[in-house]
C-alpha positions as CSV (number, residue, x, y, z in Angstrom):
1,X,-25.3,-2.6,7.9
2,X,-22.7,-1.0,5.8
3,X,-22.9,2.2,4.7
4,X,-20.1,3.6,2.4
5,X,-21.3,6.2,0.5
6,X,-21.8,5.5,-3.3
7,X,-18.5,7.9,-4.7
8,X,-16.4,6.0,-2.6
9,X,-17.3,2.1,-2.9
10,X,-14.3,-0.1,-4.7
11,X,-16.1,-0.3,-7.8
12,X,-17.0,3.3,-8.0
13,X,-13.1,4.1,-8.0
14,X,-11.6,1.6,-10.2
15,X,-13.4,3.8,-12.7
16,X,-11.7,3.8,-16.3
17,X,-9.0,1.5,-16.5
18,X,-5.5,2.4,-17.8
19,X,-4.1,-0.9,-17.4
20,X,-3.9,-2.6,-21.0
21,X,-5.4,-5.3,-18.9
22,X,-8.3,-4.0,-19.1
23,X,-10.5,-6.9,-18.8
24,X,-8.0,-9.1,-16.6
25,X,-8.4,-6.7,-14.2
26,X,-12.1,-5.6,-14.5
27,X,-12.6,-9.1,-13.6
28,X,-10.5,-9.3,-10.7
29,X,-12.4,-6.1,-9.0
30,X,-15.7,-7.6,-9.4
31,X,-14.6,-11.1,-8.0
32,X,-12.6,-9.6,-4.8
33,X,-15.5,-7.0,-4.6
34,X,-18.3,-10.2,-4.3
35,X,-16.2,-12.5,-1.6
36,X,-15.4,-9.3,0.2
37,X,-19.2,-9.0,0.2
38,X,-20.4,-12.4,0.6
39,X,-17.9,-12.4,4.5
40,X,-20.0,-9.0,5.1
41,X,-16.8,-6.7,4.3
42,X,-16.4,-3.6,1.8
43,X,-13.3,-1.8,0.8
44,X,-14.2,2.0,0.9
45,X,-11.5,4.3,-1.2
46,X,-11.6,7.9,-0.9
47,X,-8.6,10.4,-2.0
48,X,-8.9,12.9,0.8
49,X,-5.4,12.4,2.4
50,X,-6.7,14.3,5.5
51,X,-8.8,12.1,6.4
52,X,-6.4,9.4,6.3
53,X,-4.3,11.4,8.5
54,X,-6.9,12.0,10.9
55,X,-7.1,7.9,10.9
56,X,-3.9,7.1,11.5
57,X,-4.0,9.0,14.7
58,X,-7.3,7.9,15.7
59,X,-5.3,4.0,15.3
60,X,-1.6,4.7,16.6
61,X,0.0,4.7,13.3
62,X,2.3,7.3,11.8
63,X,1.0,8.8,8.3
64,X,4.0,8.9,5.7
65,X,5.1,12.2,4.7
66,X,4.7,10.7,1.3
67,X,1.1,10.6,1.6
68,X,0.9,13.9,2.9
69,X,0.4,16.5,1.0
70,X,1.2,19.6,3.7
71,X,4.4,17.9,3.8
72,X,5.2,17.0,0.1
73,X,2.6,18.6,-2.0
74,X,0.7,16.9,-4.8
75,X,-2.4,17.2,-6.6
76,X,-5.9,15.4,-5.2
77,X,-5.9,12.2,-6.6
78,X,-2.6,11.5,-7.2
79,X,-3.1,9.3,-3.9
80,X,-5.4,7.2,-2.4
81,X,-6.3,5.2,0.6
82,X,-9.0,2.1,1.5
83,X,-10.3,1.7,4.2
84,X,-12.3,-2.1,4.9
85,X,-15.4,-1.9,6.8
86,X,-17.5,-4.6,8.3
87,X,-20.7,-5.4,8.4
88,X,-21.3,-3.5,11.5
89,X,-19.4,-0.4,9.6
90,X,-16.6,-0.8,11.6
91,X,-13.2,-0.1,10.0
92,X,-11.1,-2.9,10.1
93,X,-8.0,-2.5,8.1
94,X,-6.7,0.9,5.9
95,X,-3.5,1.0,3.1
96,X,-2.6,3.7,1.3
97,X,-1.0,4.3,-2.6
98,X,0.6,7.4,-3.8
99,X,1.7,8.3,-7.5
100,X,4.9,9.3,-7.4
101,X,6.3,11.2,-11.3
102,X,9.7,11.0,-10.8
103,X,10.3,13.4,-13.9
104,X,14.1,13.1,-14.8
105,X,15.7,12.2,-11.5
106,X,15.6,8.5,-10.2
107,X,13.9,6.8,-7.2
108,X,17.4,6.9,-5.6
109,X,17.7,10.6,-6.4
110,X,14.5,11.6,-4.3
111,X,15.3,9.2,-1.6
112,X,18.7,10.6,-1.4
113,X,18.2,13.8,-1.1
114,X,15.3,13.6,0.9
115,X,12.8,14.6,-2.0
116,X,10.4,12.0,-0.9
117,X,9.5,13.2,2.1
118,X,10.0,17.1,2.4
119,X,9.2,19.7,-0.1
120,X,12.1,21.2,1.0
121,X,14.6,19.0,2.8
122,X,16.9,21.5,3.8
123,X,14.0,23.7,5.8
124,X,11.8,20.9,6.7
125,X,14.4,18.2,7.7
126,X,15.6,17.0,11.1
127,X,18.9,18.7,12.0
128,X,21.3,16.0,11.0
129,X,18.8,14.2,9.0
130,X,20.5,11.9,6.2
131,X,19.1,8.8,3.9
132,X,21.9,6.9,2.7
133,X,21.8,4.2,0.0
134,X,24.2,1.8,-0.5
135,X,24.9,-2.3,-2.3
136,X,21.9,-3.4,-3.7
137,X,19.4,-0.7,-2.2
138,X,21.4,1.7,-4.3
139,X,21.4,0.3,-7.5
140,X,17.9,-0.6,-7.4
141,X,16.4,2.6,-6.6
142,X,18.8,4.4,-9.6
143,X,17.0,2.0,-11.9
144,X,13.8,2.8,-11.3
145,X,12.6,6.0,-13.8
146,X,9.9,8.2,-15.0
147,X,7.1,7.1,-12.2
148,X,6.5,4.6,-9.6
149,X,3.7,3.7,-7.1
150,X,4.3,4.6,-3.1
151,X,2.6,2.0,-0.9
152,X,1.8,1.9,2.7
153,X,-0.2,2.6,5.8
154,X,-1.2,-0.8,6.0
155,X,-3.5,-1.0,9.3
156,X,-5.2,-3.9,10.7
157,X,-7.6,-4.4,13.9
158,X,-6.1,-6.8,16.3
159,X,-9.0,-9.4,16.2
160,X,-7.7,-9.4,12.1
161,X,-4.1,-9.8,12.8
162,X,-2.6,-13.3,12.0
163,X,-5.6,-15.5,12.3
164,X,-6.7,-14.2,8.3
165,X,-5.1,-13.4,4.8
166,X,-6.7,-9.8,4.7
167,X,-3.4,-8.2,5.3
168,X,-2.4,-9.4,1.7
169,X,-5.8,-9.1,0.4
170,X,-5.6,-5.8,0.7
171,X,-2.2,-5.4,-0.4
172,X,-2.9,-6.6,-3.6
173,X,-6.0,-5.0,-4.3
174,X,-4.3,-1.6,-3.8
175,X,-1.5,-2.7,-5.7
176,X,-3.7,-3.6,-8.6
177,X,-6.0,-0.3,-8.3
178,X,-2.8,1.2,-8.6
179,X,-2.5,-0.2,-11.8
180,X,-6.0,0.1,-12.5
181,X,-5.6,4.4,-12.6
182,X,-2.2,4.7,-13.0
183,X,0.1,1.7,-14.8
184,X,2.5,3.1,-12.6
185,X,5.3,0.7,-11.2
186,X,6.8,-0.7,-9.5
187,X,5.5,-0.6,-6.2
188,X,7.4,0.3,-3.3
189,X,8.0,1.7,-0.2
190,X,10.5,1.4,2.8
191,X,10.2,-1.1,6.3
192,X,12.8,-1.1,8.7
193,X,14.5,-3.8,9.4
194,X,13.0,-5.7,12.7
195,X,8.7,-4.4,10.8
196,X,10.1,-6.4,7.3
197,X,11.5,-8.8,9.2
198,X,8.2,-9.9,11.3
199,X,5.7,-9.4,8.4
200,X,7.9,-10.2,5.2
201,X,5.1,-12.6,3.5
202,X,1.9,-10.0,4.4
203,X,4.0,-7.0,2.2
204,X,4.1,-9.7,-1.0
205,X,7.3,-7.7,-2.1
206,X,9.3,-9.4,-4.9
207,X,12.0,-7.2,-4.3
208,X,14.0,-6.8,-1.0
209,X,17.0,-4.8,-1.0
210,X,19.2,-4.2,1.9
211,X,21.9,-1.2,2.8
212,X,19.1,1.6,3.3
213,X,20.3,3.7,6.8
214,X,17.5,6.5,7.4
215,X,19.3,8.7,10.1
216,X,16.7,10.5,11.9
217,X,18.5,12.1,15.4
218,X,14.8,10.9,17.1
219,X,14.7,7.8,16.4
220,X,18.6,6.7,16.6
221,X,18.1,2.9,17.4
222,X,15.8,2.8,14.6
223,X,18.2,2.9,11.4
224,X,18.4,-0.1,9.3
225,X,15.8,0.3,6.5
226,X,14.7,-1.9,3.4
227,X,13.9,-0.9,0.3
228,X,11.1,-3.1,-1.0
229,X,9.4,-3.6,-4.5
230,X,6.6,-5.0,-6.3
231,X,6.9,-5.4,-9.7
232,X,4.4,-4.7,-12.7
233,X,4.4,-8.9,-13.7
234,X,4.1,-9.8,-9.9
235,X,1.2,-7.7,-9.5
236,X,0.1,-8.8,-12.8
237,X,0.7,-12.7,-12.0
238,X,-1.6,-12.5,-8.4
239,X,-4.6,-11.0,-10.0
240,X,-4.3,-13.6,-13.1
241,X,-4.4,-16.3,-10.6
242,X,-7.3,-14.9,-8.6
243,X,-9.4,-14.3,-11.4
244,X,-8.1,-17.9,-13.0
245,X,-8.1,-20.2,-10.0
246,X,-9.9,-18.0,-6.3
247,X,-9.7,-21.8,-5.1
248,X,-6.2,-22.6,-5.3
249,X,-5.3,-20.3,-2.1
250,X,-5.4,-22.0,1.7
251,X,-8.3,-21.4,3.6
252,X,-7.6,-19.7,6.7
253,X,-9.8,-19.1,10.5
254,X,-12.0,-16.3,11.0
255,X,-11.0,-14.1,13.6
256,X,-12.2,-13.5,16.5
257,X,-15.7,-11.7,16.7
258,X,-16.5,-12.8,13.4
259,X,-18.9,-15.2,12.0
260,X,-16.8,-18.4,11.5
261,X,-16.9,-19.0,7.7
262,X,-14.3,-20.0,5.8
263,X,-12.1,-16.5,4.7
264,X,-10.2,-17.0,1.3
265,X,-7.1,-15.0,0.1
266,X,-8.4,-12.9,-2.5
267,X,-4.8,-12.2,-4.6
């Protein structure tokens, strides 16, 4: 039996919504919150960044210095991460959002210099640390202004992985809570090159821009960045179409260990 405590259930932290959508959207929670429920899953959110840290270890995956705020310091609540449970409580699958009020600089301006994942680059970097933008990477991340939305940490068990949709199920629905709190867009966040290339369709980016190189002197094979996006009307168009037509996405296999019902995409 599941047990999430009540402040931290889905519905619990959608809370008031900011999104002008209001009821497109309220809508769309309740839906993906009932088929979550009727394949014995919940989505827990809670905005404790430690404790997504601590998960991230526990599962082999690195916790973005965006998300952290020892590392780049921001105020509880301005980030968030989910964490799906089954029926047996189990944790299944985690993803993580992260306001990010950009002020007067651009996107490209706190990628540049670093601002996006140090306090203070100059103390806290790598010796010979750089992020370079260039072509299309460049141009994209000047345009973006005033705030956007930080996604990642996007975990999944291995009896999850590739036999079910959950991957962009939950990409979606932290895309849209996002929205929900915030309005903040677009959504993005950074893949290198050989992770975007093998799991492209689960990100359900809209925007793909090559020419990022993150130099790190640790991890010198690993370079060759992208700079991915999600836009307000993408996001927008996904939950329309849950809330609109939940039948008109593929049906896809349970995975293994699960109780072998039918397991739609829920955005």
């Amino acid at each position: 039996m599941i047990t999430i405590p009540y402040k931290n259930r889905l519905l619990t932290n959608v809370g008031s919504l900011v999104v002008p959508e209001k009821d497109l959207f309220a809508e769309y929670f309740l839906r993906l919150n009932a088929q979550l429920n009727q394949y014995g899953l919940q989505i827990a959110v809670d905005d404790d960044m430690s404790g997504f840290d601590q998960v991230c270890r526990e599962t082999g995956k690195f916790m973005p210095n965006a998300f952290n705020p020892a590392a780049v310091p921001f105020p509880r609540g301005a980030a968030l991460w989910m964490s799906v449970h089954d029926a047996t409580s189990e944790r299944i699958a985690t993803f993580a959002i992260r306001l990010f009020d950009l002020g007067q600089r651009t996107l490209g301006d706190w990628l540049s210099t670093l601002s996006f994942f140090y306090n203070t680059p100059a103390r806290d970097m790598a010796s010979g640390e750089r992020f370079v933008l260039s072509e299309e990477a460049d141009a994209y991340a000047n345009a973006v202004r005033r705030n956007c939305t930080y996604i990642g940490g996007l975990w999944l068990a291995p009896a999850w992985r590739g036999r079910t949709v959950l991957a962009e199920v939950l990409t979606t629905a932290g895309c849209a809570l996002a929205l929900a709190k915030w309005d903040a867009a677009p959504m993005v966040s950074i893949a290198e090159d050989e992770v975007y290339a093998k799991n492209a369709s689960k990100y359900r980016f809209n925007e793909a821009h090559s020419g990022v190189r993150w130099l790190r002197p640790h991890k010198p094979e690993r370079s060759r960045m992208w700079l991915l996006g999600r836009t307000r009307d993408a996001v927008v168009a996904d939950v329309t179409q849950f809330v609109e037509r939940p039948d008109a996405h593929p049906l896809v296999a349970a995975p293994t260990g699960v109780p072998a019902r039918e397991v739609r995409a829920g955005g």
